[in-house]
DOPA-714944 format. One line per 5 residues: for each residue y, x, z of C-alpha. Coordinates in steps of 0.001 Angstrom, whole numbers, plus 500000, padded with zeros to 6 digits. Example, Ala and Ser with C-alpha at 12.3 -4.5 7.8 and 13.67 -1.06 7.14 Angstrom:
<pts>
495500 512300 507800 ~ 498940 513670 507140
</pts>
This chain:
<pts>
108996 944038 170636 ~ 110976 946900 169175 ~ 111003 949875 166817 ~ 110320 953115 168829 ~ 111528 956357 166975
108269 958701 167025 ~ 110262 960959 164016 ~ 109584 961756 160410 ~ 110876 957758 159424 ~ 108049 956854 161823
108838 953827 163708 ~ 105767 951511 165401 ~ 106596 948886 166868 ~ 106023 948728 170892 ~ 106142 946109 173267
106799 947109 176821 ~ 103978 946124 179224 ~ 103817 945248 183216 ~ 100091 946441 184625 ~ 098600 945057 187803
096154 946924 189916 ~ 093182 945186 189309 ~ 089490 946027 189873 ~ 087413 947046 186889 ~ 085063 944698 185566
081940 945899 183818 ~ 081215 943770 180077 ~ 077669 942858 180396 ~ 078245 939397 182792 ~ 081071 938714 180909
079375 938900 177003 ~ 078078 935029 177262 ~ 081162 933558 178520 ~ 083909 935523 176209 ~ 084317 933795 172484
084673 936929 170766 ~ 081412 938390 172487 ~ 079370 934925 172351 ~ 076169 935489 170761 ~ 076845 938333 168844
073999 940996 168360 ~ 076543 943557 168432 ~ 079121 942673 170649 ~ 081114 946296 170874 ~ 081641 946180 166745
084732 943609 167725 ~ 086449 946868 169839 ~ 086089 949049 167497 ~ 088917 947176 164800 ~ 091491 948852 167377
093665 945439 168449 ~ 092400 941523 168095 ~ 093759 938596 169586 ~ 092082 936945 172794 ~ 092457 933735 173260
094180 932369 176448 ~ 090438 931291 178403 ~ 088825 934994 177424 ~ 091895 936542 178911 ~ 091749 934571 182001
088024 935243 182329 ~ 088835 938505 182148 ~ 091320 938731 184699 ~ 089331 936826 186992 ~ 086532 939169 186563
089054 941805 187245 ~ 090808 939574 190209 ~ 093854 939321 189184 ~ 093645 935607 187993 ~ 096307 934268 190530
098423 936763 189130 ~ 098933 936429 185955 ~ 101127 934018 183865 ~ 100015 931823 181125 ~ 100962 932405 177161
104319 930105 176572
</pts>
């Protein structure tokens, strides 16, 4: 992570990011297997906070929905 320099004594901090083409993967089959979905009457309210963390299973559920499983390196 670092300070970028957006002006005005603005400085976020960014983290620079590889992305892999992957396929899209549509929510719904996913809601009942992701922990931060999991039973929740209103499952979008959780994207609307901006940023939350995802635990390292939701992530790779994720990716293999997207199929890019065998491509992507666990947290360490």
């Amino acid at each position: 992570p670092y300070a970028g320099d957006m002006g005005g004594g603005f400085h976020p901090i960014r983290r620079d990011a590889d992305f892999l083409a992957a396929g899209e993967a549509p929510i719904r089959p996913l809601l009942a297997d992701l922990a931060f979905t999991r039973g929740q009457a209103s499952w979008g309210m959780i994207f609307r906070r901006g940023s939350f963390a995802v635990s390292e299973a939701d992530f790779l559920t994720i990716a293999r929905a997207m199929g890019v499983a065998d491509k992507v390196v666990a947290a360490g």
